[in-house]
N, C-alpha and C positions, 0 to 999 in steps of 0.2 A: 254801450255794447257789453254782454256780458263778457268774463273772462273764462278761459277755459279751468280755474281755480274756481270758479263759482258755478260752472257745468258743472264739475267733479264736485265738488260738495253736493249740489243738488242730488244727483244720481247716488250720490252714498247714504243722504236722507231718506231718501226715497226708497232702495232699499232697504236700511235697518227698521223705518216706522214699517215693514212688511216682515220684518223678520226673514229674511231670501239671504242677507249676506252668509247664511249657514249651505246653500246654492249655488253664489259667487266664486268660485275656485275656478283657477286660471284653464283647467281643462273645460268644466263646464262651460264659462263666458268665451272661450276659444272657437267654440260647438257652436255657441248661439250667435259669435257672429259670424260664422263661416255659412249658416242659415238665411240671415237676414241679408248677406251678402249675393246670396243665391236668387233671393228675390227680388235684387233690382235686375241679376240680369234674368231673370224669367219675364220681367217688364220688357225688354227690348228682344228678345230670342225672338225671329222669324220676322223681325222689320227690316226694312232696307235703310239703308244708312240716312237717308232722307227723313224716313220716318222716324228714325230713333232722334234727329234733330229739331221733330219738330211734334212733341207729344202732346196728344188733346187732352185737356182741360180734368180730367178724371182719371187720364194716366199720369201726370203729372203729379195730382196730389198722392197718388200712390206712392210713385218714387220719392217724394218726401219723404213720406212717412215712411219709408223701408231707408233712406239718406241717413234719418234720426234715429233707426233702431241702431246702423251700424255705428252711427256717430257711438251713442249710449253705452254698449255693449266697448268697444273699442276703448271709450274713457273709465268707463268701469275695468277695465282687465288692464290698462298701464296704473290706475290707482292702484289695485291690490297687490299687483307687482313693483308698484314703486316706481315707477319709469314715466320720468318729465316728457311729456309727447312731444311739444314744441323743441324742448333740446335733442331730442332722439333725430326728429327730421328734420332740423339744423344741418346736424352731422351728419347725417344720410345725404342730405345733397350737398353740402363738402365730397364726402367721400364719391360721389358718383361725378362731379366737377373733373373729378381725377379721373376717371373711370372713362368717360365720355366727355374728351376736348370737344367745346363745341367747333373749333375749327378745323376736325379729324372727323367727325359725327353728324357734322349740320343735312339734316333733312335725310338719314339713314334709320333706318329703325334696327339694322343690324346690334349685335350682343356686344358688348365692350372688347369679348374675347375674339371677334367677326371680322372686327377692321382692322389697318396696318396703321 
């Protein structure tokens, strides 16, 4: 299985043999996955909840392929900024452990700020 060290190379290859890394800036890649992000949910926009769980065979490979843009975009913009993904959401959920006791929280979808 790859690692996500050999995703990010890939993706950095991938851009310089195009010469785009001059494109790559954290505003630009921020755009493009705030886009690719919009297109999975225009995949599911106006299904019922049934249906968004149980997508046909050509909606599916859609949301792949839109899963992969944001995966790309996402590992491209913490490489250029420098930011280990795996330790960032390490620490994101440390921090939100504290945030939302699961024994304070269980089965509430309320804001951390919501509950007593």
């Amino acid at each position: 299985m790859p690692s996500i060290e050999q995703l990010t190379d890939d993706i950095r290859r991938f851009a310089e043999e195009r010469d785009w890394d001059q494109f790559h800036n954290p505003k630009n890649l921020s755009m493009a996955l705030a886009v690719e992000a919009s297109e999975i949910m225009e995949i599911f926009q106006w299904l019922t909840e049934e249906q968004s769980k149980n997508l046909p065979e050509e909606k599916m490979a859609e949301l792949k392929d839109e899963l992969a843009d944001v995966t790309i975009y996402l590992v491209r913009l913490a490489d250029k900024l420098g930011i280990d993904l795996f330790s960032a959401a390490e620490a994101k959920i440390a921090r939100n452990k504290e945030k939302y006791p699961a024994d304070k929280v269980r089965g509430s979808a309320k804001k951390y700020n919501e509950y007593d």
